[in-house]
C-alpha positions as semicolon CSV with decimal commas, in nm:
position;residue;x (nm);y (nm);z (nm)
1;X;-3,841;11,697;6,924
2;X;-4,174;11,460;6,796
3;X;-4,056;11,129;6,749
4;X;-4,229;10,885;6,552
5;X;-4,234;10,487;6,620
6;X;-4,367;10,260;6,398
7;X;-4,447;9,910;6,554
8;X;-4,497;10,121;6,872
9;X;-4,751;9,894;7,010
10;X;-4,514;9,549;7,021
11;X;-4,309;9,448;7,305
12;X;-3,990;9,648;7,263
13;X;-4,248;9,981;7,102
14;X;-4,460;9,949;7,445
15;X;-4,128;9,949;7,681
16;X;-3,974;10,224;7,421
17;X;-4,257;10,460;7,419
18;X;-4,260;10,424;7,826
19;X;-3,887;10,557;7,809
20;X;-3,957;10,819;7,603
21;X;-4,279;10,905;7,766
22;X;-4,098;11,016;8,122
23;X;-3,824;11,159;7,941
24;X;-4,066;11,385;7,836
25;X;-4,071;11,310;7,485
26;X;-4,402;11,414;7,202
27;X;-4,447;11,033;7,048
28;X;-4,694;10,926;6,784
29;X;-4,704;10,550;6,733
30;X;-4,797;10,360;6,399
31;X;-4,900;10,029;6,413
32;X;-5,144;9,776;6,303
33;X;-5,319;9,821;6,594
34;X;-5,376;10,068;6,917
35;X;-5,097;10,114;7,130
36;X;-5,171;10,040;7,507
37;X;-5,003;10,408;7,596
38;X;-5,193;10,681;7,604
39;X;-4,938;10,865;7,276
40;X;-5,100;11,009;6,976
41;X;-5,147;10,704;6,797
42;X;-5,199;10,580;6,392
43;X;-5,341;10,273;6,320
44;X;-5,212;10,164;5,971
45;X;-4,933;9,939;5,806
46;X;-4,616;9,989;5,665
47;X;-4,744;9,828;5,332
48;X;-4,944;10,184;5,283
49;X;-4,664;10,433;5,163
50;X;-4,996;10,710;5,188
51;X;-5,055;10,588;5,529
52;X;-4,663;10,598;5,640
53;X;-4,629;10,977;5,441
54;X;-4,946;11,083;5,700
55;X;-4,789;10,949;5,993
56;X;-4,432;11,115;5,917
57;X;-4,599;11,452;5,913
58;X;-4,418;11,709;6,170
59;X;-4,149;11,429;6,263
60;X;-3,829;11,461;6,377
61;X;-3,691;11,097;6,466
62;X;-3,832;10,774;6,329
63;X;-3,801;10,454;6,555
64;X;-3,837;10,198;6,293
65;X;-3,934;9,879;6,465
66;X;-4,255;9,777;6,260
67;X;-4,125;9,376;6,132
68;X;-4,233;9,043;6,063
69;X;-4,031;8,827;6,284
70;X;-4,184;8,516;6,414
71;X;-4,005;8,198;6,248
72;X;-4,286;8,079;6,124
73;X;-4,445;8,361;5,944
74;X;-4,698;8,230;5,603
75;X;-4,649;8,321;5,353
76;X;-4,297;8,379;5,341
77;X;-4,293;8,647;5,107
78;X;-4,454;8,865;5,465
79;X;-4,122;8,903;5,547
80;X;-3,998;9,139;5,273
81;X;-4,349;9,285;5,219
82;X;-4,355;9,408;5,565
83;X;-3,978;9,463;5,627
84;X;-3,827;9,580;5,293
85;X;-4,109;9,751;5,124
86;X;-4,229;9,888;5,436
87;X;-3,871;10,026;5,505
88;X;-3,898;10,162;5,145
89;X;-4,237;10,316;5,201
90;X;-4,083;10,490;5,533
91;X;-3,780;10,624;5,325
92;X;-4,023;10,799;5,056
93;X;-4,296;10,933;5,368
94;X;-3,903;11,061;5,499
95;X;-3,853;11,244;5,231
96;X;-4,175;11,367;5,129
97;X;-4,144;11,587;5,522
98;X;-3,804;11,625;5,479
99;X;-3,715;11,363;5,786
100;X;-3,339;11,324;5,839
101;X;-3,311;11,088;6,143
102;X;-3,435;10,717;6,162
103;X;-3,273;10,498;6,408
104;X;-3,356;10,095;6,266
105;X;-3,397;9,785;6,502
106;X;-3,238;9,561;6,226
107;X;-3,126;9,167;6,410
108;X;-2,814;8,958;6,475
109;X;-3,001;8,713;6,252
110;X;-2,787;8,905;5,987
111;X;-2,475;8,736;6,047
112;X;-2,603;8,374;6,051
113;X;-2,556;8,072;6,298
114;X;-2,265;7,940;6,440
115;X;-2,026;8,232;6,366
116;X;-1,837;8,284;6,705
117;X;-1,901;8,612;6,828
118;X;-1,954;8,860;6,554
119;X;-1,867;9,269;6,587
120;X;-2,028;9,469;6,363
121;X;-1,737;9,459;6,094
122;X;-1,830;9,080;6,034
123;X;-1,959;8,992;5,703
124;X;-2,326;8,912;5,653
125;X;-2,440;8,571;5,611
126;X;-2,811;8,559;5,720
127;X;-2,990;8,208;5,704
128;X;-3,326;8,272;5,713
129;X;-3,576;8,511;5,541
130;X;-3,606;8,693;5,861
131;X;-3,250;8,818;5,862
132;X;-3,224;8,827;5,478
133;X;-3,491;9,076;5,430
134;X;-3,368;9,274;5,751
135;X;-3,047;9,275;5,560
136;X;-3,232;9,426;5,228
137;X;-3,341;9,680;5,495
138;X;-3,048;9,781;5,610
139;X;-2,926;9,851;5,251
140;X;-3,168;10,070;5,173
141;X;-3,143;10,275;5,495
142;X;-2,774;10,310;5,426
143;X;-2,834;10,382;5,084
144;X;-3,046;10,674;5,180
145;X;-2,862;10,785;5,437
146;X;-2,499;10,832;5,114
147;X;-2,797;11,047;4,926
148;X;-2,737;11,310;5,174
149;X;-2,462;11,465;5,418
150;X;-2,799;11,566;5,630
151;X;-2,897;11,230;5,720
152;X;-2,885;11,007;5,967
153;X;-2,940;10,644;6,070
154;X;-2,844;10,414;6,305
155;X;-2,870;10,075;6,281
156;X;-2,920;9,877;6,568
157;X;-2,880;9,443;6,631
158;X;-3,040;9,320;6,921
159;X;-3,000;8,994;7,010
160;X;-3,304;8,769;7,159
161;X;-3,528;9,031;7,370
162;X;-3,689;8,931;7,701
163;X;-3,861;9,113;7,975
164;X;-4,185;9,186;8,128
165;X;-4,511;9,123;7,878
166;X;-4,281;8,933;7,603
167;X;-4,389;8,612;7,477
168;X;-4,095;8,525;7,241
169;X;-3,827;8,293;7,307
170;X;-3,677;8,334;7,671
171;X;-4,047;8,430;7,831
172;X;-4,168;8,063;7,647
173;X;-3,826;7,869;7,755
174;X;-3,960;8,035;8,148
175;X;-4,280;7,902;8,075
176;X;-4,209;7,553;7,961
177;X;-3,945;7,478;8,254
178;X;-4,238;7,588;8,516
179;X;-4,452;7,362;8,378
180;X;-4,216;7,079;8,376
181;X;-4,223;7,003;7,983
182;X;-3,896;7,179;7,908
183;X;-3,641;6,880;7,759
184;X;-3,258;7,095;7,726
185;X;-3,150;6,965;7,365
186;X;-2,818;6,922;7,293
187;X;-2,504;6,929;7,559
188;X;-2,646;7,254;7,696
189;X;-2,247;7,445;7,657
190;X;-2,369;7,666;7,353
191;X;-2,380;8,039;7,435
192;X;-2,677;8,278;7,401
193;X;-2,611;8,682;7,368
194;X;-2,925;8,800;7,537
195;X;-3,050;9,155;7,594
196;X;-3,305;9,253;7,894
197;X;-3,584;9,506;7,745
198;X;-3,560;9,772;7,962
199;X;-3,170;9,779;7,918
200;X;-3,215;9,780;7,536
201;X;-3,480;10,070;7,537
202;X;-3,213;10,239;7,778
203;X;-3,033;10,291;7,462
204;X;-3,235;10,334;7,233
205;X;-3,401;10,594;7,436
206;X;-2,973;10,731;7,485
207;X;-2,994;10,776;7,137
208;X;-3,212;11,047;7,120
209;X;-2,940;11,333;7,239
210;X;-2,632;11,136;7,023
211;X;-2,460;11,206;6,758
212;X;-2,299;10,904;6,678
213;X;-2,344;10,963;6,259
214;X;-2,419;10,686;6,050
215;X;-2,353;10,401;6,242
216;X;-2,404;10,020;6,305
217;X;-2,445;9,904;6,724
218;X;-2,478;9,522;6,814
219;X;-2,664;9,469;7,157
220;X;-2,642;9,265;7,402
221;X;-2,620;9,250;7,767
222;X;-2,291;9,070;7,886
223;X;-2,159;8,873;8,013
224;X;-2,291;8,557;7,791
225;X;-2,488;8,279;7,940
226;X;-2,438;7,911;7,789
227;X;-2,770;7,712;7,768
228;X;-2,718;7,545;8,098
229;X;-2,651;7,839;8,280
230;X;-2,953;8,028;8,208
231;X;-3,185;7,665;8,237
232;X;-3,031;7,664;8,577
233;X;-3,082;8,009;8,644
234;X;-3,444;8,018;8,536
235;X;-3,541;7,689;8,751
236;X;-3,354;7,861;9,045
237;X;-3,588;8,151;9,040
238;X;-3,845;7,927;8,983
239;X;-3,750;7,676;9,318
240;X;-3,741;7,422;9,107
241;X;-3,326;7,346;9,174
242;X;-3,034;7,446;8,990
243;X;-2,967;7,149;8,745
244;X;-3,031;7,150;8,434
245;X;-3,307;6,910;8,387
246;X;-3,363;6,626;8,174
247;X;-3,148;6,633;7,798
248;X;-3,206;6,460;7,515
249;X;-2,942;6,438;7,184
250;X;-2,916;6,682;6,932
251;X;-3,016;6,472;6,647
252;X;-3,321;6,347;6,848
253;X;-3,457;6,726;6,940
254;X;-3,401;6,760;6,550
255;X;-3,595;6,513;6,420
256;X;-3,866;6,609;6,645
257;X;-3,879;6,933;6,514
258;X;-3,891;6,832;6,180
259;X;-4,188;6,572;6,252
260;X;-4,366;6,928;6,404
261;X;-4,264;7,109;6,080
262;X;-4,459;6,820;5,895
263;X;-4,754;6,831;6,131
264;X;-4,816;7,181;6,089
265;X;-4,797;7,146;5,699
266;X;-5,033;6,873;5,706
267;X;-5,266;7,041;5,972
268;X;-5,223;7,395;5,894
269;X;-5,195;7,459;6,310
270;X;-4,851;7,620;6,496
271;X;-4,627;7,438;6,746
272;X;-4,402;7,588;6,950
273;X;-4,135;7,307;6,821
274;X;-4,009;7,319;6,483
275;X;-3,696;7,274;6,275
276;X;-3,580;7,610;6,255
277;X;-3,602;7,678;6,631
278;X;-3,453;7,388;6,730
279;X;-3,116;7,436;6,559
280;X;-3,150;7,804;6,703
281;X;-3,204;7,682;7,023
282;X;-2,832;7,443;7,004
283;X;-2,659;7,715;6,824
284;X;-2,428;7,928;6,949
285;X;-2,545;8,293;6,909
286;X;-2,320;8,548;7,019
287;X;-2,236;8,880;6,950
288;X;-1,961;9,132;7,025
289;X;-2,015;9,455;7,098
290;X;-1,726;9,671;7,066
291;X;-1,928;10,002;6,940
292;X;-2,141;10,009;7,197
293;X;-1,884;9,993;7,477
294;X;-1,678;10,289;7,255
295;X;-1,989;10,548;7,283
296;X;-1,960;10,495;7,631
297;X;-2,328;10,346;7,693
298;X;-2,415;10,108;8,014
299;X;-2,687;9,965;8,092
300;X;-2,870;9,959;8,443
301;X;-2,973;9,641;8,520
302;X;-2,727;9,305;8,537
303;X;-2,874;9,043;8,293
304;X;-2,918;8,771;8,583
305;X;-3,149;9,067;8,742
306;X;-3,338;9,102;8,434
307;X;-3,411;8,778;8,416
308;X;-3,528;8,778;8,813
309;X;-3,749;9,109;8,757
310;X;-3,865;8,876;8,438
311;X;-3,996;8,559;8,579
312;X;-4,124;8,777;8,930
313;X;-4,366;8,984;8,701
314;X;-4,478;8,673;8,527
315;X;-4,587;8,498;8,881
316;X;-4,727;8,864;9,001
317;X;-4,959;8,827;8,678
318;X;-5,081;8,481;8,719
319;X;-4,828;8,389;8,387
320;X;-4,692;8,057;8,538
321;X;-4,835;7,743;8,703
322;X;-4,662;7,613;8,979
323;X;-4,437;7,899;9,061
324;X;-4,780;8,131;9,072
């Protein structure tokens, strides 16, 4: 089987293609730039329908992880360039080899905030562009997919990805509480559905040999963690004591993140504080994952663990301060 992943040279792509690799797997990778496996490889972007119709050549399987995804991508319009006309552009390089099987990393983003713990028959409600053009994604993949008894896709949620070489949300929160200038907003009691990269590429990699049809999986690594427990977690690993460390109101965290939101319009710079992640940081955002417990999957490694193998590869590569 030749299986093709575009965005193969990201976070979750890298730890993916590493899976597939000792599975024994033929990979090609498309991304914007060179993956660090040694995998045939295609530099290009998922604008270029010509460029996606070259790499689909011979194909089996499409990964589809190629996305815009940071919260503070400029222009905003990136976000349905990349990840609705790029999906588009891989549907038409699909069909032009005849390519029947594309499993999707889509996001919980697509149910919104605060929504208890969603399954994957809850209805939609993204807040952002992020999960609103995800969404449009996902709507064309399963429009495809209705063209043709053939086809196949599975869509698959993650919730927030950590793990070794990530610099998104839980690998920053690590790195701010090492260097003392972590402040936990809010009461600290929300919960956070995480999911440890090498558990997620687990499944994804699972996938390959499953029939599971059409189909929609949530992930995330249970049990839950509320925003104390995994503070205290992370500064336990750390040595730096279990508590929680210092708090500060909601509506103060807020309206700091708002005054960083005006800074960076003014100033044209990035801050790691602004608006949008601060009210993601005090939500609640959980998921359920029925489906994925009724195909039978389970993961290796406990999420605590994850996060130990997590912060121990950051101070084995000189990634933290004081706990180096």
């Amino acid at each position: 089987m030749n299986i093709l992943v575009t965005g193969g040279a990201g976070f979750i792509g890298t730890h993916l293609i590493r899976a597939l690799r000792r599975d024994g797997r033929s990979i090609r990778v498309f991304d914007t730039k060179p993956s660090p496996e040694p995998v045939d490889g295609l530099e290009g972007d998922v604008r270029s329908q010509e460029a996606l119709i070259r790499a689909t050549d011979g194909v089996d399987l499409v990964f589809h992880l190629a996305a815009e995804h940071r919260d503070d991508v400029r222009p905003r319009s990136l976000y349905y360039d990349v990840n609705v006309l790029g999906t588009r552009n891989l549907l038409r390089a699909a069909d032009a080899h005849d390519v029947k099987r594309i499993v999707f990393t889509s996001t919980v983003a697509v149910y919104g905030l605060n929504k208890g713990e969603p399954d994957e028959t809850t209805a939609l409600e993204p807040f952002n562009d992020y999960g609103k053009s995800k969404l449009e994604a996902e709507r064309l993949l399963g429009d495809w997919a209705e063209q043709d008894e053939a086809r196949r896709v599975v869509i698959v949620r993650p919730t927030v990805v950590f793990g070794e070489g990530n610099r998104g949300n839980v690998n920053t929160l690590i790195r701010q509480i090492d260097r003392g200038r972590f402040l936990l907003v809010g009461s600290g009691k929300n919960r956070k559905s995480l999911c440890y990269v090498t558990n997620f590429v687990q499944f994804l990699s699972w996938l390959v040999e499953q029939d599971v049809g059409n189909a929609v999986f949530n992930y995330a690594d249970k049990p839950d963690l509320t925003m104390g427990e995994l503070v205290s977690a992370i500064r336990g690993d750390l040595g730096l004591g279990t508590d929680g460390g210092f708090r500060v109101p909601y509506w103060l965290g807020l309206a700091g993140g708002y005054l960083f939101d005006f800074a960076s319009i003014i100033s044209g710079r990035r801050f790691a504080i602004s608006g949008i992640r601060i009210r993601k940081f005090c939500a609640s955002t959980q998921v359920a994952t029925p489906a994925l417990r009724a195909a039978g999957f389970e993961a290796d490694v406990p999420l605590r663990e994850g996060l130990h193998r997590t912060i121990s590869y950051m101070k084995s590569e000189n990634l933290l301060d004081r706990a180096s």
